[in-house]
C-alpha positions as CSV (number, residue, x, y, z in Angstrom):
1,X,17.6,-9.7,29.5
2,X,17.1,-10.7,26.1
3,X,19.0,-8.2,24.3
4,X,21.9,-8.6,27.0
5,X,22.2,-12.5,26.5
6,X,22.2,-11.3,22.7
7,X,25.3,-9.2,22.9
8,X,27.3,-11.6,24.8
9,X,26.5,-14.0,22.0
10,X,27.6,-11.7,19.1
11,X,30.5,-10.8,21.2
12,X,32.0,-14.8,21.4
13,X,34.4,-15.8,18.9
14,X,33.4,-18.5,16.2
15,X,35.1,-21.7,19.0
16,X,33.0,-20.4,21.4
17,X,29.7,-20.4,20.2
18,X,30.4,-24.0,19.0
19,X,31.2,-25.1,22.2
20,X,28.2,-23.3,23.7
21,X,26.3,-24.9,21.3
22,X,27.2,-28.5,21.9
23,X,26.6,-27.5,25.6
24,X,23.4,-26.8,24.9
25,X,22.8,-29.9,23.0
26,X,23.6,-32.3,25.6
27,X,22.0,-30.0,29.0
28,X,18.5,-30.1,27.3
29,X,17.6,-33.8,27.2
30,X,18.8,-34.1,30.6
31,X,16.4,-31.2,31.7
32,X,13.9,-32.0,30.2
33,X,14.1,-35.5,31.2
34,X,14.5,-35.3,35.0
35,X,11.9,-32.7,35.1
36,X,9.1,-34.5,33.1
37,X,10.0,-37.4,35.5
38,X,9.6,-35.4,38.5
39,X,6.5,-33.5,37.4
40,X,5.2,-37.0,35.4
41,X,3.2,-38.4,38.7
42,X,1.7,-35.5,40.2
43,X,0.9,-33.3,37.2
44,X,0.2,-35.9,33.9
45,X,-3.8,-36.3,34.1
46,X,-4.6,-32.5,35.3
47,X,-2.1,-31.0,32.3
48,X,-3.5,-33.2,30.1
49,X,-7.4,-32.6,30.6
50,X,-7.5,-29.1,31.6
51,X,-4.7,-27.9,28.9
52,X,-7.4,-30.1,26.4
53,X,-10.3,-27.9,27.7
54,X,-8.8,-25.1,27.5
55,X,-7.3,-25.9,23.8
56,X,-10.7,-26.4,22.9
57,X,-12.4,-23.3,24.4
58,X,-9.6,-21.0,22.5
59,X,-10.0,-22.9,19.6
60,X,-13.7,-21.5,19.8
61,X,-12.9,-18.3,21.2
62,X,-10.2,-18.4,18.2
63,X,-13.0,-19.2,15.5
64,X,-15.5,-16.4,17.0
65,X,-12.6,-13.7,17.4
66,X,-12.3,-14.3,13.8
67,X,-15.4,-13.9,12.3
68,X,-16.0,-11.1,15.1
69,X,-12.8,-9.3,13.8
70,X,-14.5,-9.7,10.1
71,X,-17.2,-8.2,11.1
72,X,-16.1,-5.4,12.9
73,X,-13.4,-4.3,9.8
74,X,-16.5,-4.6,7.2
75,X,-18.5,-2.1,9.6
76,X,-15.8,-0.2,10.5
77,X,-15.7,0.3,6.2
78,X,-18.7,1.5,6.0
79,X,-18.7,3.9,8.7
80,X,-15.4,5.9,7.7
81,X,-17.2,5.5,4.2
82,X,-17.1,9.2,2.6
83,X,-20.1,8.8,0.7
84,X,-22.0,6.3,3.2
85,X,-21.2,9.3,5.9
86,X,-22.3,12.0,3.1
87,X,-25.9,10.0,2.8
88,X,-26.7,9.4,6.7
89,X,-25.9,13.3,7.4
90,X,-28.4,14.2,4.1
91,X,-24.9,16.1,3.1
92,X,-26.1,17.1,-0.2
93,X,-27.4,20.2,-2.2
94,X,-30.5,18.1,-3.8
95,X,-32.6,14.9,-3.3
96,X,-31.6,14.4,-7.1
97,X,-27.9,13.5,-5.5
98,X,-29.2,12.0,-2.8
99,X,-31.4,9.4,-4.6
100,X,-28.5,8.5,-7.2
101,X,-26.6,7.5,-4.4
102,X,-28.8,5.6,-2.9
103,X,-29.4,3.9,-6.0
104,X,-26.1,4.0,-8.0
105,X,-23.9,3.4,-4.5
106,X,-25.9,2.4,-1.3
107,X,-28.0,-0.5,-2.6
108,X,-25.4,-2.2,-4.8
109,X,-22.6,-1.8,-2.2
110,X,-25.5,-3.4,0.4
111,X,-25.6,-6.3,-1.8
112,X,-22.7,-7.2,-2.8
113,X,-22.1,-7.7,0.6
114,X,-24.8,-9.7,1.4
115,X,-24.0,-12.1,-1.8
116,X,-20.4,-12.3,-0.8
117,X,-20.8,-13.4,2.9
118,X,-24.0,-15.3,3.0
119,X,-23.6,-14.7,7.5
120,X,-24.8,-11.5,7.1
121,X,-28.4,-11.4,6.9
122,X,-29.4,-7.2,7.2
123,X,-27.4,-3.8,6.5
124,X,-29.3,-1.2,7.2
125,X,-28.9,3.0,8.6
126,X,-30.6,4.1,11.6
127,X,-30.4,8.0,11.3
128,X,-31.2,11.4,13.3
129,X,-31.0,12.8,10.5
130,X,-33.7,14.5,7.9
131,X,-32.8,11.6,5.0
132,X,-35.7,10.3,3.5
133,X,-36.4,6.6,4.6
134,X,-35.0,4.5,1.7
135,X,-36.6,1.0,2.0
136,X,-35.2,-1.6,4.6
137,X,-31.3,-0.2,4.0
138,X,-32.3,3.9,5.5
139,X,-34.7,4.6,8.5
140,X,-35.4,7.0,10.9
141,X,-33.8,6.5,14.4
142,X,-36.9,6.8,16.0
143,X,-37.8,3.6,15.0
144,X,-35.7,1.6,17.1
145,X,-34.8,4.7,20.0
146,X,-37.0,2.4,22.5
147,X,-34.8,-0.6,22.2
148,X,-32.2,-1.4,24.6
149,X,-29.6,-2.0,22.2
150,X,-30.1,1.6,20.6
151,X,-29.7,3.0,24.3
152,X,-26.6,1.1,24.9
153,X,-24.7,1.7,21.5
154,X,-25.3,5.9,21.3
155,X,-22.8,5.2,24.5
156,X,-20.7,3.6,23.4
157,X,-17.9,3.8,20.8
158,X,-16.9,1.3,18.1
159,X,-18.3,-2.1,16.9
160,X,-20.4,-3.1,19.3
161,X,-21.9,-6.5,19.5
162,X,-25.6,-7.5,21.0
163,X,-28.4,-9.8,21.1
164,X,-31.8,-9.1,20.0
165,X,-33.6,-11.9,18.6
166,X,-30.0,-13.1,17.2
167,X,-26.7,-11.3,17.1
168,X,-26.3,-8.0,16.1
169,X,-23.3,-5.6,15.1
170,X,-24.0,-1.6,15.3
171,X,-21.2,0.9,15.2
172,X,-21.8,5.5,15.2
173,X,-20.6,7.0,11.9
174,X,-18.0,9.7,13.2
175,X,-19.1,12.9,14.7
176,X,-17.5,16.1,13.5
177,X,-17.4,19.0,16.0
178,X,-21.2,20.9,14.8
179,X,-22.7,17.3,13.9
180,X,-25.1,16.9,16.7
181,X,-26.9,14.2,15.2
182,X,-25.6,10.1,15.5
183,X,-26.3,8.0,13.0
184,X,-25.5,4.4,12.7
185,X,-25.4,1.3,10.9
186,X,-27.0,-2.0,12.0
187,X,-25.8,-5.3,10.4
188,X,-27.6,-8.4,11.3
189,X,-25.0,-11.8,11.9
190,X,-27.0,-15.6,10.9
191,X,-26.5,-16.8,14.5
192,X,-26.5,-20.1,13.2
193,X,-23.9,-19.3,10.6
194,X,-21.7,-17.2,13.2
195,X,-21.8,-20.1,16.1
196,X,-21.5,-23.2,13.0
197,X,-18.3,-24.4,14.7
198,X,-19.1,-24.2,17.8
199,X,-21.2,-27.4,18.1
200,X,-18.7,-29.7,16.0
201,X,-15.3,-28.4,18.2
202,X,-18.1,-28.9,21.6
203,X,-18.5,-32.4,21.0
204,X,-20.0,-33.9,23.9
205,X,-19.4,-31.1,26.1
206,X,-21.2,-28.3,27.8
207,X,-20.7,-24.9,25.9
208,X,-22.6,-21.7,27.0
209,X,-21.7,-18.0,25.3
210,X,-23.2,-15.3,27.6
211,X,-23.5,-11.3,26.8
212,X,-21.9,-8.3,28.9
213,X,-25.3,-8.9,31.0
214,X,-25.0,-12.2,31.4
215,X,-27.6,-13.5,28.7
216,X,-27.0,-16.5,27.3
217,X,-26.9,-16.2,23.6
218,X,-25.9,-19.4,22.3
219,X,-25.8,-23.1,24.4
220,X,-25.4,-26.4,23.2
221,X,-27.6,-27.6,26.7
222,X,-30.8,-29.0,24.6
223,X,-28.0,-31.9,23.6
224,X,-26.7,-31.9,27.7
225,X,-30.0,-32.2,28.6
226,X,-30.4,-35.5,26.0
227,X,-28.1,-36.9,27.5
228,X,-29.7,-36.4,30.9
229,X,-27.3,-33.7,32.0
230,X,-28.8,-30.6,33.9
231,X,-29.8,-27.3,32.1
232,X,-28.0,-24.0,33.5
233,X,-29.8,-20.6,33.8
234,X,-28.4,-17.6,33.9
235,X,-28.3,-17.1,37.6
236,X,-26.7,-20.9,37.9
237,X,-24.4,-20.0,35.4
238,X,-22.9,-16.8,36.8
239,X,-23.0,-18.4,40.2
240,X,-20.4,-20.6,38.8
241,X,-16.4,-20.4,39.8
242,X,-13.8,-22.1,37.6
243,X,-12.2,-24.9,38.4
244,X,-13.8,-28.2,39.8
245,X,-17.0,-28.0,40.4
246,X,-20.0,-30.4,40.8
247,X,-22.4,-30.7,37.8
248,X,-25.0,-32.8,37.5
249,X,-24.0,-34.6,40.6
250,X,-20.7,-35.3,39.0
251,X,-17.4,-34.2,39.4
252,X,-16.4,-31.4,36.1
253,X,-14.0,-29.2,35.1
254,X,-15.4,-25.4,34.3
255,X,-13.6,-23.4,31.6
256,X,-14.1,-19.6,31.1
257,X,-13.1,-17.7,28.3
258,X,-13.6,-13.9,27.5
259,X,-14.2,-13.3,23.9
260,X,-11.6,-10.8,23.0
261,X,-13.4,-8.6,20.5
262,X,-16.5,-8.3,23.0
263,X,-18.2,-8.8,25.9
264,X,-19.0,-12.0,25.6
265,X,-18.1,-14.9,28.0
266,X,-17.8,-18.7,27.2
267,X,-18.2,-21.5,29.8
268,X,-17.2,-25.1,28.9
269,X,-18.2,-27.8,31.5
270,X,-16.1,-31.2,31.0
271,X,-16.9,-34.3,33.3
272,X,-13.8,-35.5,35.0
273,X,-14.2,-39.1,33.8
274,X,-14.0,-38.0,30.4
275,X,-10.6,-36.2,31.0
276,X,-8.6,-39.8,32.0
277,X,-10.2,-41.9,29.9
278,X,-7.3,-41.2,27.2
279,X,-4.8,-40.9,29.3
280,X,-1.1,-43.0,28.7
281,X,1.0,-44.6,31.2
282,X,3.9,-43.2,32.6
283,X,6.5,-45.5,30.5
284,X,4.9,-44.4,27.3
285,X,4.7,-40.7,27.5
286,X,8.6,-40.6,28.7
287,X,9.2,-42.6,26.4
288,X,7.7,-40.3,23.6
289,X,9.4,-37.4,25.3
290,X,13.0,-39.3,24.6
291,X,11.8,-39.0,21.4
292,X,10.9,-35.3,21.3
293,X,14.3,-34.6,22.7
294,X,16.4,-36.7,20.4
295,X,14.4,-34.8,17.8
296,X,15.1,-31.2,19.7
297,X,18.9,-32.2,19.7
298,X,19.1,-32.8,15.7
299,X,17.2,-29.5,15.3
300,X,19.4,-27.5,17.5
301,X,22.7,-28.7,16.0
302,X,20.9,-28.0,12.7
303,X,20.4,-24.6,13.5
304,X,23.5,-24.0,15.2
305,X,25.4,-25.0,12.0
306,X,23.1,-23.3,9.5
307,X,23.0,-19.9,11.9
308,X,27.4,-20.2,11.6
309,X,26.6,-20.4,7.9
310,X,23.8,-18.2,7.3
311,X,25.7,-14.7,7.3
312,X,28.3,-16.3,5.0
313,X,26.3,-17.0,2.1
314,X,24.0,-13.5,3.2
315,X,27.3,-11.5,2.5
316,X,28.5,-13.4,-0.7
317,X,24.9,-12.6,-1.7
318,X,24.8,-8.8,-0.6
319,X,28.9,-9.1,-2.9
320,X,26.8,-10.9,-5.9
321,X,24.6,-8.2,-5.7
322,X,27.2,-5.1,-5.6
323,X,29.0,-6.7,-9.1
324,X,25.9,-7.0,-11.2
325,X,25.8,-2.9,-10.3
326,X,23.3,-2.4,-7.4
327,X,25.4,-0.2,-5.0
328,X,22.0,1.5,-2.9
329,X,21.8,-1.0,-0.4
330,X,23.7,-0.4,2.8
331,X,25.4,-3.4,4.7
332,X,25.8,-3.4,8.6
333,X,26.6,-6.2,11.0
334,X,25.8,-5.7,15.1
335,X,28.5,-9.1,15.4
336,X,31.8,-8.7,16.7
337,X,33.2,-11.8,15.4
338,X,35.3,-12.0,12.1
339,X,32.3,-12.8,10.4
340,X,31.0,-9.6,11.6
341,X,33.9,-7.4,11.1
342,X,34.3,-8.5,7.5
343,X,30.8,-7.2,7.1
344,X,31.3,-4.0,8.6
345,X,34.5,-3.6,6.2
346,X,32.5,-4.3,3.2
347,X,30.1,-2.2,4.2
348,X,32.4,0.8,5.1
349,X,34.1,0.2,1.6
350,X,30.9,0.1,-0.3
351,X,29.9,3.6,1.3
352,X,33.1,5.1,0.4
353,X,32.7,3.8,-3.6
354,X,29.1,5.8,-3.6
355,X,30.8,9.1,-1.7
356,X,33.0,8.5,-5.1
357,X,30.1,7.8,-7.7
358,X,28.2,10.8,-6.1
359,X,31.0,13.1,-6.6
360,X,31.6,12.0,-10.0
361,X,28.0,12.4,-10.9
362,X,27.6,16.1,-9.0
363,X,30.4,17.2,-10.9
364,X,28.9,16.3,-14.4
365,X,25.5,17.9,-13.7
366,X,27.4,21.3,-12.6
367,X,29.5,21.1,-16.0
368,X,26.2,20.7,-17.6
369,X,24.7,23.1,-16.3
370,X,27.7,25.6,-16.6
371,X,27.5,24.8,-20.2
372,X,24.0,25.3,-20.7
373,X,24.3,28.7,-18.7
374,X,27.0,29.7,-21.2
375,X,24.7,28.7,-24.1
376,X,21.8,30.8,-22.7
377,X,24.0,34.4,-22.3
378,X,25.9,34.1,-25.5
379,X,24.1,36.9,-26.0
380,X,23.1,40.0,-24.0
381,X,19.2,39.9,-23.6
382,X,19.0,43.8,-22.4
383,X,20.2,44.5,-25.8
384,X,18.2,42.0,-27.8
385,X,14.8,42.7,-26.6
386,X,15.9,46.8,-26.9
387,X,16.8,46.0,-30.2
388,X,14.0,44.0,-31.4
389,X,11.5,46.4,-29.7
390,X,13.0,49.4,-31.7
391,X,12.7,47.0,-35.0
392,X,9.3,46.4,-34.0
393,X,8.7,50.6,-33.7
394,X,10.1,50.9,-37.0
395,X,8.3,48.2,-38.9
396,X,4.9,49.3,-37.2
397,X,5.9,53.3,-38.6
398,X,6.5,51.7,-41.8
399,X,3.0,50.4,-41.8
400,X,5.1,46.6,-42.2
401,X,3.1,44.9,-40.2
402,X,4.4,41.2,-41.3
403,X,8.3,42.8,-40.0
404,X,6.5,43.6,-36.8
405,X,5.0,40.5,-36.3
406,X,8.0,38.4,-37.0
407,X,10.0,40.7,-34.7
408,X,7.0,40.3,-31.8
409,X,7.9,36.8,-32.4
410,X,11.6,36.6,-32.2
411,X,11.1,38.6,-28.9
412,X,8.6,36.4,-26.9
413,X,11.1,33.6,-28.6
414,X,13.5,34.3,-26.7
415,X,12.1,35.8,-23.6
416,X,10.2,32.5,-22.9
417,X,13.7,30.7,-24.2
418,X,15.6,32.7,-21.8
419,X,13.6,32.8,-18.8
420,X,16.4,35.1,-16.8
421,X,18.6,32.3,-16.9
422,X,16.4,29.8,-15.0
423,X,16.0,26.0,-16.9
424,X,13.1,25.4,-15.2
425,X,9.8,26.8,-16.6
426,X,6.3,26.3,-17.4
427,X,4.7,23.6,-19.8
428,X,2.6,26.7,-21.2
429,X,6.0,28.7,-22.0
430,X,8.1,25.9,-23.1
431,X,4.7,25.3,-25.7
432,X,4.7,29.4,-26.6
433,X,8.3,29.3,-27.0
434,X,8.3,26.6,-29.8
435,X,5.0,28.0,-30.9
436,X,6.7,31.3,-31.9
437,X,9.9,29.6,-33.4
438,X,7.6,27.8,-35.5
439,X,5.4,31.1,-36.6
440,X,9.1,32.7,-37.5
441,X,10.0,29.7,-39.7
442,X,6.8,29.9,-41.6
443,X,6.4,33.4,-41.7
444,X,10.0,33.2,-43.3
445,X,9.1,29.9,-45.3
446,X,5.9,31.9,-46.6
447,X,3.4,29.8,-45.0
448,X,5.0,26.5,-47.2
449,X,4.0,24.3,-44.3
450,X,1.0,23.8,-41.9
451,X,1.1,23.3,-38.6
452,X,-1.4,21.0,-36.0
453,X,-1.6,21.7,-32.1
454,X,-3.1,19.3,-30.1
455,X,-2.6,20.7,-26.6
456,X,-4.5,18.9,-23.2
457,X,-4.8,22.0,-21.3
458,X,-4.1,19.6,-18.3
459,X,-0.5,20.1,-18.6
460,X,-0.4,23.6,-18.1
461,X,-0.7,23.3,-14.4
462,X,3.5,21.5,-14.6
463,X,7.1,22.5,-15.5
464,X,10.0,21.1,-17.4
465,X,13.1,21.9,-18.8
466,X,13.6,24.6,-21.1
467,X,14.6,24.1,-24.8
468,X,13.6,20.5,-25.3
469,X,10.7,21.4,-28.2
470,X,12.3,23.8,-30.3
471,X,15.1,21.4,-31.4
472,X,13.3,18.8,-31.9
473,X,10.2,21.0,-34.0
474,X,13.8,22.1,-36.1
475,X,14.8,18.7,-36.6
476,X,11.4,18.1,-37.8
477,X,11.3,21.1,-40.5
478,X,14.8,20.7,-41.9
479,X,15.0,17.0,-42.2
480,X,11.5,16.1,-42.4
481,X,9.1,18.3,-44.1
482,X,12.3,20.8,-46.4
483,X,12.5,17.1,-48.1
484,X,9.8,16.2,-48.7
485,X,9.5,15.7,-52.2
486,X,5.4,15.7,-53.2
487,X,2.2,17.4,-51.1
488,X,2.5,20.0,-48.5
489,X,4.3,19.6,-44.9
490,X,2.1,18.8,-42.0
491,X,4.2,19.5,-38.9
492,X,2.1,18.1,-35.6
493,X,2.8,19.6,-32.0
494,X,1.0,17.3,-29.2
495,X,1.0,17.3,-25.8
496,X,-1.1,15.4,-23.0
497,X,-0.5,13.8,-19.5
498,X,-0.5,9.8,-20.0
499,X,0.4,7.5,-16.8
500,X,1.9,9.9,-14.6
501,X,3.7,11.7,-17.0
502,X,3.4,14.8,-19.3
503,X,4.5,13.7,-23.0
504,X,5.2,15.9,-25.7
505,X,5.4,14.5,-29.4
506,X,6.6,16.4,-32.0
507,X,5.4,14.7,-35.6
508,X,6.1,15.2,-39.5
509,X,4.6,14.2,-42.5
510,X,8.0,13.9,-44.4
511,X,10.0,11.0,-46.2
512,X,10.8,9.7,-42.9
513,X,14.5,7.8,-42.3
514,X,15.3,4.3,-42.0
515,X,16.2,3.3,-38.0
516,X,20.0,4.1,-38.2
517,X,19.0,7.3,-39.2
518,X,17.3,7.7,-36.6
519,X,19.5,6.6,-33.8
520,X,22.2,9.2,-35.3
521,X,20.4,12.0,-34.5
522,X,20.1,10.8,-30.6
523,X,24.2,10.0,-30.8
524,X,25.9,12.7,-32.9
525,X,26.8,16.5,-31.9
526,X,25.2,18.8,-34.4
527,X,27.1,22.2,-34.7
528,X,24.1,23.8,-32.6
529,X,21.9,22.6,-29.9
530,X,20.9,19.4,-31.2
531,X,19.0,16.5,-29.9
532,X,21.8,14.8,-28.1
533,X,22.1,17.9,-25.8
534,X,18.0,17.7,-25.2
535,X,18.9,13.9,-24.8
536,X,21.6,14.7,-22.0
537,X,19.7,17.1,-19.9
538,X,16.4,15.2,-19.9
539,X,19.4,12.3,-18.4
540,X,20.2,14.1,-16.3
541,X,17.4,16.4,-14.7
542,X,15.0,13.5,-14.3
543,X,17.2,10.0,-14.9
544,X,18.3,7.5,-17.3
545,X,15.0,6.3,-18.4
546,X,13.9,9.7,-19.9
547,X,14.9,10.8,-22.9
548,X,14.2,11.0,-26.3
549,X,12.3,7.9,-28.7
550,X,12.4,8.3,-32.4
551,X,9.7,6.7,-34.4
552,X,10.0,6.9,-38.5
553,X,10.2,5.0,-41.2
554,X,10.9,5.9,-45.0
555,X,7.7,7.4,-46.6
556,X,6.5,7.8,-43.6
557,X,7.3,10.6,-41.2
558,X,8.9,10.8,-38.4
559,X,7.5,11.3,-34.8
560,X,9.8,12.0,-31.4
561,X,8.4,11.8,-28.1
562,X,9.3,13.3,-24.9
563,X,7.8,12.5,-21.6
564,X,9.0,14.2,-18.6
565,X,7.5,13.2,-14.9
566,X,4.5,14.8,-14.3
């Protein structure tokens, strides 16, 4: 019904719903007036004193729901509790790990608790298990498997709520399909703490909480009975139907309430004389109810006008939105008045403009990437590594074992560069790969450099991008440590994971450039495969806010970092 009235609405042209809506505006008052002034007589005094009972009985209800509903989530934490379920099923190898817990976890979790809601007064495990009793907070089930509470919870499932010399909240830890055993946890409530608000909403009424069994477990009836009102057992009580009934020898209105969360029942007993002794005339309540109503009209033709409004200004803000560059959202209107259609339209053009920006941005990555291929089979690699390997023969016949080295090298150079034409490799082999371009530098540099790896192990388990390292460990030689003027080169090679990321960092020692320099090297196309091709492709693979950050200063090295999602 709702959703059909809906459609018609959406469906009514912009007239229309203004008419409807000054329709509205003037049919309500009249409603509302004629039938207040019919129902006024016959209906004001009962409304007014059973609707304030009943107020104030879900106000309680409301106020114990609550704290139930606390209670029940901070049990329900500890049950589904990994380690707390690890202690009460003695899951562990040792009683050395057993005891840390229950020092290092159980008891401080147990007190912070305690200290943070002063209501509860007891935590403690009741367990089937073979765990060593642990002070007040573990025992052995058998010391409470006589108790009627004990026998009622192992049947039922939950947070479950009893009396026993005050109020009590037990709930099973899970059972897992060979864990024959139940273990459980026992939290004791301050009844006085839990039931605080019950005496001050009360007043000077009758209020009785009984149990699933019909128990009383709280009652304000030492005050009834001050007052010289009677004092209700349990049979009385459940003998009781709601409604009018005779208390006390006078007439009273009884009020119950099921707890939500629990078993529990609350009775409220009001005397009739108290319910009128408020009470208004006639000429005063309709005349507050004029008032209402005027009040009802201004809102309505408030809301009327600001709903008219509303998607305006929500489209010229979804508009402001699209021209400062955010073009993800999607924009979609269920109205089919011109309000709605111009929606729709904006919407429908604003999916067509990303079709166009996605096409755009496809098409660059495959030119990348066809250029990249292109770089990576300049040469044949059949012929290379056949090549290089008959070099190596030779050298090692030749007894030049420096040749062969360097040649050994080169090869796992470019076998880990190449990859069989995949970009995509491990961290390990993107680290070898730079690793053997730098051996062949200083092998050809005659060891004029040193070299530093600091290498988490961590990131070997991720992959990147080929060919990001080796340019930047070249940059580093030939414009870092080749001018260095004074002491030897110190060329640093780290790489770690750091917030979700794997970061490389690629540091020299050299005379460092000032920060123009530096931002050169990210903007201009060397005659090779520089840093602004790195810079691209890490753009590209993984978005615009990874790339390349140069750090340097003059006289004082240079370091470039790469970070990569991990």
């Amino acid at each position: 019904m709702k959703r059909a009235i809906t459609e018609l609405f959406n469906r009514l042209r912009f007239k229309h719903k203004l008419f409807l809506s000054y329709l509205i505006v003037i049919i309500i008052p009249i409603i509302v007036l004629g039938v207040y002034a019919y129902k006024q007589s016959e209906q004001m005094l009962k409304i007014q004193g059973i609707g304030g009972i009943e107020k104030n009985v879900d106000t309680i209800s409301g106020g114990i729901n609550g704290s139930i509903e606390r209670y029940n989530h901070s049990v329900q934490t500890i049950v589904y509790n990994k380690t707390f379920q690890k202690i009460v099923t003695n899951d562990y190898r040792d009683l050395v790990n057993l005891s840390y817990d229950l020092k290092e976890y159980l008891s401080p979790y147990f007190t912070m608790m305690t200290n943070l809601d002063k209501e509860i007064d007891e935590i403690k495990f009741y367990t089937q298990t073979y765990v060593p009793e642990y002070g007040e907070s573990v025992q052995l089930a058998s010391r409470v498997s006589e108790e009627q509470w004990y026998k009622e919870a192992l049947k039922g499932t939950g947070s479950q709520w009893f009396s026993d010399n005050g109020i009590i909240v037990v709930s099973k830890f899970p059972q897992f399909s060979n864990d024959k055993d139940t273990n459980i946890v026992y939290m004791r409530i301050n009844e006085a703490s839990l039931f605080n608000n019950v005496a001050a909403l009360a007043k000077d009424d009758t209020v009785i909480i009984t149990d699933k069994q019909g128990r009383i477990i709280y009652s304000n009836q030492q005050a009834s009975a001050a007052a010289d009102k009677p004092v209700l057992n349990t049979a009385q009580l459940s003998a009781l139907k709601e409604g009018v009934i005779d208390f006390g020898g006078a007439k009273s209105y009884l009020v119950k309430k099921p707890v939500a969360l629990t078993d529990w029942t609350i009775y409220c007993i009001v005397p009739a004389a108290q319910l009128t002794q408020n009470a208004g005339s006639i000429i005063n309540a309709t005349l507050i109810i004029i008032a209402l109503c005027i009040l009802i009209v201004l809102i309505i033709i408030w809301i009327f006008s600001k709903t008219m409004l509303r998607r305006v200004l929500s489209l010229n803000s979804l508009m402001k939105r699209v021209e400062i560059g955010d073009l993800s959202m999607r924009v979609r209107s269920e109205s089919k008045d011109e309000i709605g259609e111009l929606t729709n339209r904006f919407g429908s053009m604003l999916i067509r403009l990303n079709e166009v920006i996605d096409e755009l941005f496809r098409n660059k990555i495959v030119q990348k990437e066809a250029e990249f291929k292109a770089l990576q089979w300049q040469m044949n690699p059949h012929f290379l590594y056949n090549t290089l390997s008959f070099i190596n023969w030779k050298a090692l016949r030749s007894d030049a074992h420096d040749i062969s080295h360097v040649v050994t090298t080169l090869s796992k150079f470019y076998r880990t560069g190449l990859n069989r034409g995949d970009n995509i490799i491990p961290v390990q082999d993107e680290l070898e790969h730079v690793r053997c371009y730098i051996e062949i530098i200083q092998t050809m540099r005659e060891n004029s450099f040193d070299v530093v790896y600091d290498i988490d192990e961590a990131v070997f388990g991720y992959k990147t991008i080929n060919f990001i390292l080796q340019p930047l460990a070249e940059n580093a030689i030939i414009h870092g440590i080749n001018r260095k003027e004074s002491g030897r080169g110190v060329l640093r090679i780290t790489a770690e994971l750091s917030g979700g990321k794997v970061v490389f960092t690629v540091e020299d020692n050299g005379n460092g450039m000032p920060p123009e320099a530096a931002k050169t090297l990210l903007e201009s196309q060397s005659s090779g495969y520089g840093l602004k091709n790195v810079k691209e492709r890490l753009q590209l693979k993984f978005g615009s806010d990874y790339s390349i950050v140069v750090e340097s200063e003059v006289d004082q090295g240079t370091r470039m970092k790469i970070a990569i999602p991990a």
